[in-house]
C-alpha positions in Angstrom: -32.6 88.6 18.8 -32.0 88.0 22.8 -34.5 88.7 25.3 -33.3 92.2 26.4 -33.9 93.6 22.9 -37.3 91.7 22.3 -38.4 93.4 25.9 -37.8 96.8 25.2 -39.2 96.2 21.0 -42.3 94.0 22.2 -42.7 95.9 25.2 -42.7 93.0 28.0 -41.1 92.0 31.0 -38.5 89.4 30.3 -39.9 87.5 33.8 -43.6 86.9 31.3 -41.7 86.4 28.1 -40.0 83.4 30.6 -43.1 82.4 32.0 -45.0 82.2 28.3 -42.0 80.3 27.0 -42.0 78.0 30.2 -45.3 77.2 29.8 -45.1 76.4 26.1 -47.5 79.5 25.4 -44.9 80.5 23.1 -43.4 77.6 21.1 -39.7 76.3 21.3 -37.1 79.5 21.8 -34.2 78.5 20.5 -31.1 78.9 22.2 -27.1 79.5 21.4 -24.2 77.6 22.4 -24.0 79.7 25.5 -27.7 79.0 26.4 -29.1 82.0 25.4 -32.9 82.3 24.3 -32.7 83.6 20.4 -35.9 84.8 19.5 -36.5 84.2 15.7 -38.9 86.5 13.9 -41.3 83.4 14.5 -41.2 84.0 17.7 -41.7 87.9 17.7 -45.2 86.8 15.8 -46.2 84.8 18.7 -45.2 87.2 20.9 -47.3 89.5 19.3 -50.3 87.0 18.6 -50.1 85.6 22.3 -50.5 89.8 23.5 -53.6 90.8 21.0 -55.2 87.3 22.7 -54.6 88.6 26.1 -55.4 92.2 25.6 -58.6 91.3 24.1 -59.6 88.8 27.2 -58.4 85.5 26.2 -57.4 83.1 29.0 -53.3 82.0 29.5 -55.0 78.6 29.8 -57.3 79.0 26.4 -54.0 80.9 25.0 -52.4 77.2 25.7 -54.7 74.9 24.4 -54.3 77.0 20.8 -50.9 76.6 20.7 -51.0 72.9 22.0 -53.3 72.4 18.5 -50.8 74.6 16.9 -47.9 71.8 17.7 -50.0 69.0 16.2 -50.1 70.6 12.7 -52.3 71.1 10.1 -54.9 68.0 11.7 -56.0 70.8 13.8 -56.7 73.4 12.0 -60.8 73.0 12.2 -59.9 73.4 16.2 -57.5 76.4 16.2 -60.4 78.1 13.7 -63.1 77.4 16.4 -61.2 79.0 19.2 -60.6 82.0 17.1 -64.1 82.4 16.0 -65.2 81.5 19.8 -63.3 84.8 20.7 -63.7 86.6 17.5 -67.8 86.7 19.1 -66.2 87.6 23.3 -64.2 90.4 21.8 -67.4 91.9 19.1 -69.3 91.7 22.2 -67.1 93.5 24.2 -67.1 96.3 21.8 -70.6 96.7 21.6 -70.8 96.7 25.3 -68.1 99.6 25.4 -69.3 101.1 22.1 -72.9 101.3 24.5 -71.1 102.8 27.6 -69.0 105.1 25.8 -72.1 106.5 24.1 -73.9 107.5 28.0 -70.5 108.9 28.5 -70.8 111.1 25.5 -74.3 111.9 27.1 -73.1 113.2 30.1 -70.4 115.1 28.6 -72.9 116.8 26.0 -75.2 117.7 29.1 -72.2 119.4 30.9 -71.5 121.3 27.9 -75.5 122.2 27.4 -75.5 123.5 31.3 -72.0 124.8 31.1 -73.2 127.3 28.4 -76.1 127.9 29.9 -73.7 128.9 33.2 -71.7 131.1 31.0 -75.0 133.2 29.3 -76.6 134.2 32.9 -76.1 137.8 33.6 
């Protein structure tokens, strides 16, 4: 698959998918004769992998030290688990924190509708 149809599937700009791969955040995209990037369904995992890590708050740099252990095989796979479990905790605790915030907002909402009724009952 070449990079215009993996932006519009995976939803990303081909100038990140460039920088990721440039980087080595994504490992090796193979090319074709003409130089092409072919992204293999491999890569679509990363690709996918590499976006749930950054949507849930996981550094590009952090991002990169996983998939440096990732290139040295199976030796590291006590390492790649501790990084996972590391943010497995930062992204529970983010949902706890936003569980407790989206709770006030419920609050405030169920107030407005208390004093809203209220509004509507008045002579």
């Amino acid at each position: 698959m070449f990079i215009e149809e993996v932006t519009k599937i995976k939803k990303i700009n081909k100038s990140t998918l460039r920088y990721y791969e440039n980087r080595g955040i994504i490992p090796k995209v193979p090319r074709d004769i003409s130089g092409h990037r072919v992204y293999t369904e491999e890569n679509l995992e990363w690709i996918d992998f590499i976006t749930s890590l950054k949507e849930t708050g996981m550094p590009l740099a952090k991002i990169k030290e996983y998939t440096n252990l990732y290139k040295g095989g199976k030796e590291t796979l006590q390492a790649r688990k501790e990084i996972m479990l590391q943010h497995q905790i930062s992204v529970q605790n983010n949902i706890s924190e936003t569980i407790k915030h989206l709770e006030k907002i419920n609050y405030k909402i169920a107030l407005y509708d208390v004093q809203l009724n209220n509004i509507k009952r008045m002579p």
